[in-house]
Residue, then its C-alpha position, 0 to 999 in steps of 0.5 A: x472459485x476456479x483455477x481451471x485454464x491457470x497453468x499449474x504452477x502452485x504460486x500462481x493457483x494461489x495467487x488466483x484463490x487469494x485474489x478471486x476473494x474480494x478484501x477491499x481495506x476494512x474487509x479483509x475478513x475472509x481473505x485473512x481466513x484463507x492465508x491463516x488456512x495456509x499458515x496452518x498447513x505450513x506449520x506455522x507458529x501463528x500470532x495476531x494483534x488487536x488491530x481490527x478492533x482499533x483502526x476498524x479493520x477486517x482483520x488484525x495484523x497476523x505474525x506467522x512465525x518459523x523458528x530457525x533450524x541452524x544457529x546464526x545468520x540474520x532471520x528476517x521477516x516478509x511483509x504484505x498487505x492483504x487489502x485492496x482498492x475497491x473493486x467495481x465487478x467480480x474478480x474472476x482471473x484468467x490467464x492471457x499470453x502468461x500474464x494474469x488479469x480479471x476477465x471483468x472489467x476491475x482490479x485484479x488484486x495483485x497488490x498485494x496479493x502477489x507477495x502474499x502468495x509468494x511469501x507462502x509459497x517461498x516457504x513452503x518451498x523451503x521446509x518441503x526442501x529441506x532448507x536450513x535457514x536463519x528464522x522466517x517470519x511473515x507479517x500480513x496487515x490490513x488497511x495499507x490502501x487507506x494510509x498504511x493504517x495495519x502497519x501503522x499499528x503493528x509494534x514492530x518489537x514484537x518481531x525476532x527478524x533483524x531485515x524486512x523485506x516487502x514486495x508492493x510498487x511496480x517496476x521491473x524486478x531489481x528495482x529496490x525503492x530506497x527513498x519514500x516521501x511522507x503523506x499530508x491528507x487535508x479535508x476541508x469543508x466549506x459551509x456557506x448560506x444557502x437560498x433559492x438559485x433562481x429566486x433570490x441567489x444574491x442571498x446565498x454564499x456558494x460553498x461549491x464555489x469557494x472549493x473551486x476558487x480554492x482548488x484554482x490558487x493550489x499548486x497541484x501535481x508535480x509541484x518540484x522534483x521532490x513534491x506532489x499535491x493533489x485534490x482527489x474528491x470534491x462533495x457538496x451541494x443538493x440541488x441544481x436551485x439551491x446555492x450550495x450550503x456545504x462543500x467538502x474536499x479531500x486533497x494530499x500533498x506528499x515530498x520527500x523533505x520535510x521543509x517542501x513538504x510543510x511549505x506546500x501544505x502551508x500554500x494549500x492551507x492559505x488558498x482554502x482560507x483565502x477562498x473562504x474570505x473572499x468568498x464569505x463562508x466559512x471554512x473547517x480544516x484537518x490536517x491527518x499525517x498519514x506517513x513519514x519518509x525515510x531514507x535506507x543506506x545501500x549499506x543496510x543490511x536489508x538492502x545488501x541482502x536484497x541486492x545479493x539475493x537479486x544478483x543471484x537470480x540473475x537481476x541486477x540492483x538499482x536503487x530507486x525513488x519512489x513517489x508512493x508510501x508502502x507498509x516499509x513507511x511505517x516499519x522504519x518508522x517503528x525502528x524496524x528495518x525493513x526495505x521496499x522491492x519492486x515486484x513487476x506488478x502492471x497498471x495496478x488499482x486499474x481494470x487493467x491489472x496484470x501480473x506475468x505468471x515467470x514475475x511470480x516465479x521469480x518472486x517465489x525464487x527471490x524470497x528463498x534466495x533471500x532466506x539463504x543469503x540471510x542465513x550465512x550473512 
């Protein structure tokens, strides 16, 4: 692991060291070691959950908390997540015309380990300063990749903060994501009979096929302005000559209302059935709730502290939609209230990820603007 040809920048070496340790979702282990190091050095009062062994997770859910040096204001908490999507080459991050991206071709990581590192370098800045402040307190989780899973069982009163503010979806800095849909992930496997594709191929009953007819009925995609479905993974089969005895595939449907969101599960559920009995094989269906919606007020406290602090570094606030679920899913869903900001990431979850070196800079500045508008709110 090196940082040579990476400007000097302490953000962006730690950045580079978080994101060269591979931490796919379930194997977070050794990039969780790496960020309670830095914990440790910053003094931090540190306190973890029994997640890992409940969801199956590399790591548990780590709370490092920074007691307040003055009385009153608002303390308040940073969230990130520590997993990433699975990388198919090894991560080696080089620097190119100020941007960061892995010299292979593969993800880079910084989803979400650009927040990661800004977190901690934010307060490292603030204590070797001097900076009065409210109480900090950083959250790490695991298994966001895979439906927000850290999050999700992360209790959320276990926190002192009374704002959350968390840095994962692309878009230029300003951006504050005030609207997320809820997730429906369906897994349906068809299991038809099988024979010899080119003996006696009548006796069969293709579970291959009754997929691929039910895939044709669904409405997939951009299926209004506030809903989406898709059909992400298609499994089944053994053999070129055997009608396929089993088929399994994995599909989503997301909207922001819930009425849209039911209508379009239920369509998709009545085309698997439907393929099935035309098809003459049966069907097992599931139906996992992965997320729920929300919908945050520009005059929540977390928002207008983050519009405040966006302001004072010269961005201007936009209040946006997303189309993704983020950890703030589950920790507004938990009673806690947090808030989602675009952090500039580029092609994320792509080999051609890239992050600018002046978007960590400023991610750094935001969180210590942050910290000081929440401490004479």
């Amino acid at each position: 692991m090196s940082t040579s040809g990476i400007a000097p920048l302490p953000v962006a070496q730690l950045f580079v060291r978080l994101c060269e340790i591979p931490s796919p979702s379930r194997h977070e282990g050794a990039v969780a070691g790496a960020v309670l190091s830095e914990l440790s050095a910053l003094g931090a009062e540190v306190v973890q959950d029994d997640a890992a062994a409940r969801i199956g997770a590399g790591c548990n859910n780590i709370l490092a908390r920074f007691p307040a040096t003055v009385d009153g204001g608002v303390p308040v908490a940073f969230a990130a997540h520590l997993d990433t999507v699975p990388n198919r080459a090894p991560i080696e991050v080089e620097q190119v015309d100020g941007m960061l991206t892995n010299r292979h071709e593969a993800i880079l990581g910084g989803d979400d380990k650009s927040a990661v590192a800004a977190m901690l370098e934010a307060v490292r800045q603030i204590k070797d300063r001097g900076l009065p402040h409210a109480g900090i307190e950083l959250l790490f989780t695991p298994c966001e990749e895979i439906g927000l899973k850290g999050a999700a069982a992360f209790d959320p009163s276990v926190l002192h903060a009374r704002a959350g503010f968390v840095y994962d979806h692309p878009g230029p800095i300003g951006d504050i994501i005030t609207r997320a849909p809820s997730l429906r992930k369906i897994t349906a496997t068809f299991v038809g009979t099988p024979a010899h594709a080119g003996i006696v191929p009548e006796d069969g009953r293709s579970a291959v096929e009754a997929a691929a007819a039910a895939i044709g009925r669904m409405t997939l995609r951009r299926v209004d302005a506030e809903t989406t479905a898709n059909v992400g993974v298609v499994e089944g089969g053994s053999a070129t000559n055997v009608v396929a005895e089993r088929c399994t595939l994995q599909a989503e449907a997301r909207s922001l209302t819930d009425a849209r969101l039911a209508a379009q599960v239920t369509s998709m559920l009545d085309a698997l059935t439907w393929a099935a009995s035309e098809h003459e094989v049966d069907v097992e269906v599931a139906v996992d709730r992965e997320f729920d919606a929300y919908l945050l007020k520009e005059t929540d406290t977390q928002v207008v502290l983050a519009s405040r602090a966006l302001e004072a570094i010269g961005a201007t606030p936009r209040f946006v939609t997303a189309g993704g679920g983020s950890d703030v899913n589950a920790l507004v869903g938990g009673g806690f209230p947090a808030v989602n900001l675009c952090n500039d990431m580029i092609d994320i979850h792509t080999d051609s990820e890239r992050i600018a070196l002046s978007t960590l800079e400023r991610l750094v500045d935001l969180t210590v603007t942050i910290v000081e508008q929440a401490r004479t709110a």
